[in-house]
C-alpha positions in Angstrom: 6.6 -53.1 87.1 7.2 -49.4 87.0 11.3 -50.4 86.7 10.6 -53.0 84.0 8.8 -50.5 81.7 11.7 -48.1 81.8 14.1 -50.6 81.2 11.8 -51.7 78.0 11.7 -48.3 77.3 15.6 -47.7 77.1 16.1 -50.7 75.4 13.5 -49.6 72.7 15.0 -46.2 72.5 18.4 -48.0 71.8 17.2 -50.4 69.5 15.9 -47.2 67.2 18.8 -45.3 67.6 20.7 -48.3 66.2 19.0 -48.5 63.3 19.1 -45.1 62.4 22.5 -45.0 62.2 22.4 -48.2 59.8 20.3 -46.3 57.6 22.5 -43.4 57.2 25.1 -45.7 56.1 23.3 -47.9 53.6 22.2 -43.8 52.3 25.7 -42.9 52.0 26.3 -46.1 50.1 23.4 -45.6 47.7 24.1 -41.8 47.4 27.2 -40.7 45.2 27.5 -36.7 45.2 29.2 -36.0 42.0 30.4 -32.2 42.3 32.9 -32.1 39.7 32.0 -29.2 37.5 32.3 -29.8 34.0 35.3 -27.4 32.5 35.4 -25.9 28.8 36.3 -28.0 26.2 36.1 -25.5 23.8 33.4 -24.4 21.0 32.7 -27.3 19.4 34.3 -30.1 21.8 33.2 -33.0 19.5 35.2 -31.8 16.8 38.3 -30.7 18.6 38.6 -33.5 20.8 39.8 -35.5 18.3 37.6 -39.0 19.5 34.3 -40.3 18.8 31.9 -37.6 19.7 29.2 -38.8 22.1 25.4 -38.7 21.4 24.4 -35.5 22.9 27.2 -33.1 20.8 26.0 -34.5 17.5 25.0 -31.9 15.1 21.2 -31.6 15.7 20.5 -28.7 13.3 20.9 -29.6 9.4 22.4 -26.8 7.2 20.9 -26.7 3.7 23.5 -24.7 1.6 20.5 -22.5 0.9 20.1 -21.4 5.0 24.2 -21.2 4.8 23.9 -18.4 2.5 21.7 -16.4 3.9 23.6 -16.9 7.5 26.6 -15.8 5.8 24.6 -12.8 4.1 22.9 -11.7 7.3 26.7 -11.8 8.7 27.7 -9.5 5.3 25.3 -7.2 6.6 26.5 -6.7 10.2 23.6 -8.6 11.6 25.7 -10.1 15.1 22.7 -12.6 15.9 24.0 -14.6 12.9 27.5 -15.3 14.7 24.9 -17.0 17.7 23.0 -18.6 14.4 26.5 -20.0 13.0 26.8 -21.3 16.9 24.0 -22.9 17.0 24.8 -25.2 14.1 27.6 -26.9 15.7 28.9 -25.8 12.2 32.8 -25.1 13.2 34.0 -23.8 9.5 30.2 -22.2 9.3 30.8 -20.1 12.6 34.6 -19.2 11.7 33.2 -17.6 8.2 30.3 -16.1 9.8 32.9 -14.0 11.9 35.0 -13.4 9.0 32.4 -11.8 7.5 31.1 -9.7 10.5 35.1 -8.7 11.1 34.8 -7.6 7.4 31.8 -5.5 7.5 33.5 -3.7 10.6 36.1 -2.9 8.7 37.6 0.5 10.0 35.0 1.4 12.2 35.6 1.2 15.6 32.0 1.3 16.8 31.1 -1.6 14.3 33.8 -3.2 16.4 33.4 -2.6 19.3 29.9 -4.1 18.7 31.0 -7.4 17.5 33.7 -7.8 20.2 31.0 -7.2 23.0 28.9 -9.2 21.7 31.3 -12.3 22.0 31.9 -11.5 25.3 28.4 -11.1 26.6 27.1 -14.0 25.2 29.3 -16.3 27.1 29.4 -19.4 24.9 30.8 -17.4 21.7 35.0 -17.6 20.5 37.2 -15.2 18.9 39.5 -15.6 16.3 43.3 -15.0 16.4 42.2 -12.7 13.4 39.6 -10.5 15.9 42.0 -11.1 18.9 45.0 -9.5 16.2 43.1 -6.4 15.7 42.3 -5.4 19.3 45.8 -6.3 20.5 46.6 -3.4 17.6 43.9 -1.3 18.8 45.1 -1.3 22.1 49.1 -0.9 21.6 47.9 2.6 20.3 45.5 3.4 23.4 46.4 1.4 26.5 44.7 1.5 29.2 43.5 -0.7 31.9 40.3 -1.5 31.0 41.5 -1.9 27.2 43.7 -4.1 28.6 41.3 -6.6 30.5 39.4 -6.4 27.3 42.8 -7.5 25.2 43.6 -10.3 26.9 40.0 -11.7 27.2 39.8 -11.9 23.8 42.9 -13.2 22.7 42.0 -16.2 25.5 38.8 -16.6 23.4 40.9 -17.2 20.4 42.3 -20.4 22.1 44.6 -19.7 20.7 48.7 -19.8 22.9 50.4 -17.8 20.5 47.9 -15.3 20.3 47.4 -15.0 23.9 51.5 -14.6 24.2 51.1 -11.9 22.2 48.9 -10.0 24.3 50.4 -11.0 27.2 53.8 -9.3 26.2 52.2 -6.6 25.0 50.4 -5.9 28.3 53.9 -6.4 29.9 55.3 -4.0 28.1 53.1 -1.3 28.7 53.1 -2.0 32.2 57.2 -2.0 32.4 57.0 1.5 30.2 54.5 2.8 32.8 51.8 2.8 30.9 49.5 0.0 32.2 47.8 1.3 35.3 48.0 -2.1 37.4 50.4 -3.3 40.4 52.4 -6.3 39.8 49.7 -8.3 41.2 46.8 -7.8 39.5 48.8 -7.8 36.0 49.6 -11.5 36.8 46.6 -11.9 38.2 44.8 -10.9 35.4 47.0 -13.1 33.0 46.3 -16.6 34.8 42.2 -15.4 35.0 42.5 -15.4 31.1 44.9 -18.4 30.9 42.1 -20.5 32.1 39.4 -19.0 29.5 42.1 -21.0 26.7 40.6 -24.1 25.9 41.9 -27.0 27.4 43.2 -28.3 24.0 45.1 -25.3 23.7 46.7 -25.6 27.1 47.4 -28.7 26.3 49.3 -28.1 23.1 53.2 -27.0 22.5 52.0 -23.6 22.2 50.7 -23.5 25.8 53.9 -24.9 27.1 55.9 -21.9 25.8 53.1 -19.4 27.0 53.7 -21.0 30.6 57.6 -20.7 30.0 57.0 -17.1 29.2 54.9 -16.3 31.9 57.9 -17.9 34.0 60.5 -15.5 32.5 58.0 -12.3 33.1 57.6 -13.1 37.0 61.8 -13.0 37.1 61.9 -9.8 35.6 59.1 -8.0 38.5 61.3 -9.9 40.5 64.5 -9.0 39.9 62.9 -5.4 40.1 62.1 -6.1 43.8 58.8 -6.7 43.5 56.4 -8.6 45.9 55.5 -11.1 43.4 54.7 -14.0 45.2 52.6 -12.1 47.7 50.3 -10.5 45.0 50.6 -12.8 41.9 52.7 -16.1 42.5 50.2 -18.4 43.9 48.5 -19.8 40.4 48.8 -23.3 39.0 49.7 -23.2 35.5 48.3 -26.8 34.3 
């Protein structure tokens, strides 16, 4: 008796383990993990993209010319929260005068400057212009340095714009081959695929990317040729 309850017992024990493992399977069936993260597709993707723009990036916010005005007036003014207004909108040519105007009311002063370009960056979802992105590359070819620099490039890859970001790119390299950029080898390249990837992917899809990736080619030559350790400190980026 006592032997026939522990052979029930085993066989009960089996029977649940068996079925266990059936269940984790069906779960696995039932339960797709999607972990693909969803890249940049630049500031207005419905309108860049070319295609039919799906539901959820259709303009949600209706412009009357009278609240366009007064955007663009608050911009006049130097009011920087009207560039996140012009954003809001979905409003692409809205958003590219509403940053005219602020780069206008900047003018020469450097702090006014220095204001709008931080707040661009700091927002996160705010672009740049290859207008903005022109006049900080000029700013910083008369002070480099390497924080300038990091600045530089950021922007010009928040122009998405390739020859733009070429720009600053050479002018970085420059700098650095005069001995006037304060970074190794490394970290300049480094720093330049970081920024590559902050481009839209339209733009690093167009003819203008395929030349940036030809130039950025030619510069790791040159730090080689100078017997540089390129490819321990900066070769091992994907330019796609």
């Amino acid at each position: 008796m006592i032997l026939l309850a522990i052979i029930l017992l085993f066989a009960l024990a089996g029977l649940g383990l068996s079925l266990l493992r059936l269940s984790r399977r069906e779960m696995r069936r039932g339960a797709e993990y999607n972990f693909d993260s969803a890249p940049f597709e630049g500031l207005f993707a419905d309108q860049s993209s070319g295609g039919e723009a799906e539901p959820e990036n259709e303009t949600t916010d209706e412009t009357t010319p009278e609240d366009r005005q007064a955007l663009l007036e608050r911009a006049r003014r130097g009011d920087l929260q009207a560039l996140s207004d012009a954003h809001a909108t979905r409003d692409a040519g809205l958003y590219r005068e509403a940053l005219s105007a602020l780069m206008a009311h900047a003018g020469a002063r450097q702090e006014r400057l220095e204001d709008l370009v931080s707040h661009v960056v700091q927002k996160g979802d705010l672009r740049a212009s290859p207008e903005l992105a022109d006049l900080m590359i000029r700013k910083w070819e008369k002070t480099p340095g390497r924080n300038a620099a990091i600045e530089m490039l950021h922007v010009s890859a928040l122009s998405d714009d390739p020859p733009t970001f070429q720009r600053a790119m050479d002018s970085a390299f420059s700098a650095w081959s005069a001995g006037r950029l304060d970074l190794s080898a490394g970290e300049l390249l480094s720093l330049i695929a970081k920024e590559y990837w902050v481009l839209s992917p339209d733009a690093r899809r167009s003819g203008g990317s395929f030349l940036l990736k030809r130039r950025v080619s030619e510069i790791r030559r040159r730090l080689a040729r100078r017997g540089l350790d390129v490819d321990e400190e900066g070769n091992n980026h994907e330019w796609q």
